[in-house]
Backbone as CSV, one residue per row, in Angstrom:
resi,resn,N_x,N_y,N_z,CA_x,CA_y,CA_z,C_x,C_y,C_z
1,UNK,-56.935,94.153,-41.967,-56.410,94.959,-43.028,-56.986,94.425,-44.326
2,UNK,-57.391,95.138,-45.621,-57.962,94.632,-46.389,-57.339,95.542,-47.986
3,UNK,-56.880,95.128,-48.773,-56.049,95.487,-50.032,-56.781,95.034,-51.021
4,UNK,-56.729,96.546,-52.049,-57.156,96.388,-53.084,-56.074,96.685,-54.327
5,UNK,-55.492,95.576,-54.851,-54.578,95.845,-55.422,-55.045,95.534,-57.123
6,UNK,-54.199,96.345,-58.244,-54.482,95.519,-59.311,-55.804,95.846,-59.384
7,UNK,-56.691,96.755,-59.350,-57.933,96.615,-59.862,-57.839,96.250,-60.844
8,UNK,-59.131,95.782,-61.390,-59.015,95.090,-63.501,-59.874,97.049,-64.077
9,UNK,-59.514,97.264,-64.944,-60.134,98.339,-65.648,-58.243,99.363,-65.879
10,UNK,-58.827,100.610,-66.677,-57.958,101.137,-66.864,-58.213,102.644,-65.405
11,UNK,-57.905,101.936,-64.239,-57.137,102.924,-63.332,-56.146,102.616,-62.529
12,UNK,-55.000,102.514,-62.911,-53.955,102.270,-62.921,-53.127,103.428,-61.672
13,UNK,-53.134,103.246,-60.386,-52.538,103.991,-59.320,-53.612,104.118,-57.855
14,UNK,-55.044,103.221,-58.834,-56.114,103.499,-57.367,-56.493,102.726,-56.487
15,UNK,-55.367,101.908,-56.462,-55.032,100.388,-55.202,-55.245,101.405,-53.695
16,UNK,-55.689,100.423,-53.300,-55.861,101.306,-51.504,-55.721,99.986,-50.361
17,UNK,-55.196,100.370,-49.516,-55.536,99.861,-48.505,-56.392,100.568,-47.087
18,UNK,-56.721,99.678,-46.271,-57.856,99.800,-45.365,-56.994,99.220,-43.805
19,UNK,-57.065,99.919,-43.040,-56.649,99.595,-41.797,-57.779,99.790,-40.862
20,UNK,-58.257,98.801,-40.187,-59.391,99.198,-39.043,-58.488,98.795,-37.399
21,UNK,-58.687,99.877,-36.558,-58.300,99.767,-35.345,-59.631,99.471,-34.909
22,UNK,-59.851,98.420,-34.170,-61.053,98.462,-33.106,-60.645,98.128,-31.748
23,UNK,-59.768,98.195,-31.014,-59.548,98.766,-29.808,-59.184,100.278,-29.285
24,UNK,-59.219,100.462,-28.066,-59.143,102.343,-27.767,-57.767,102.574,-27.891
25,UNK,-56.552,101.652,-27.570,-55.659,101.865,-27.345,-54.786,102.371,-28.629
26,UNK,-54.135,103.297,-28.806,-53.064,103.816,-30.007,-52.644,102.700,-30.327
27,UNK,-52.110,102.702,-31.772,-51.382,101.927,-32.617,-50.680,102.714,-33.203
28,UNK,-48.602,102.557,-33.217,-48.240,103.247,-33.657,-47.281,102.142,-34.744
29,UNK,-47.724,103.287,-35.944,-47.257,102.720,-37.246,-45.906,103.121,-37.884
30,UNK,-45.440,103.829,-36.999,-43.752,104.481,-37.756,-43.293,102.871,-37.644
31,UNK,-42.110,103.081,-39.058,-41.814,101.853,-39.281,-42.675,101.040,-40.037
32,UNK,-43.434,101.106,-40.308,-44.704,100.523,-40.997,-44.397,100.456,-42.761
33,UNK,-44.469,99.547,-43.345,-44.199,100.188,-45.059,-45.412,98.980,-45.608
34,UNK,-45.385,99.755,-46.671,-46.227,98.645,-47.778,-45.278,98.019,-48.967
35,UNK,-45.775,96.798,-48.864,-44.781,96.224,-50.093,-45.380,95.185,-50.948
36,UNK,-45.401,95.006,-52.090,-46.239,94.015,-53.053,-45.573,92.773,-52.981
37,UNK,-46.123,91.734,-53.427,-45.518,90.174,-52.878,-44.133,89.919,-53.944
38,UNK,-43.421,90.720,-54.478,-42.029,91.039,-54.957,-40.758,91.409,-53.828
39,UNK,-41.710,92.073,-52.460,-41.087,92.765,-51.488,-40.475,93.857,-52.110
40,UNK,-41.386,94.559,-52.919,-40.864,95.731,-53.159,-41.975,96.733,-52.229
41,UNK,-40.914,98.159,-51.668,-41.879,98.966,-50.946,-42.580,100.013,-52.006
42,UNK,-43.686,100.386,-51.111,-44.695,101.526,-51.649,-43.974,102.575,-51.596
43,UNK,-43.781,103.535,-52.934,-42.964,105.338,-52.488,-43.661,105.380,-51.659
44,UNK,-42.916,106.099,-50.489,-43.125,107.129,-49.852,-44.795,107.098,-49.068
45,UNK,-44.839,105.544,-48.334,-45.952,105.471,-47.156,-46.636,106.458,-46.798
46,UNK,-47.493,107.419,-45.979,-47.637,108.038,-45.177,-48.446,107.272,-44.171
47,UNK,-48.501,107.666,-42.994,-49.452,106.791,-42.040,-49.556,107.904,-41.515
């Protein structure tokens, strides 16, 4: 998994994260949230 948080410049909302599956098998992410090192969650996840 790889996070881009906090870019430096003025764009302010264009943090991303990156998930790579490299096995065949499903990965299921319900339940899954994002949260900044405050442990606060991301609105409204989608996966």
């Amino acid at each position: 998994m790889a996070a881009l948080v906090n870019p430096m410049g003025l764009d302010r909302g264009l943090e991303s994260v990156t998930l790579f599956h490299i096995i065949s098998e499903p990965i299921i992410l319900k339940g899954w949230n994002l949260a900044d090192s405050e442990k606060k969650n991301a609105p409204n996840p989608e996966f």
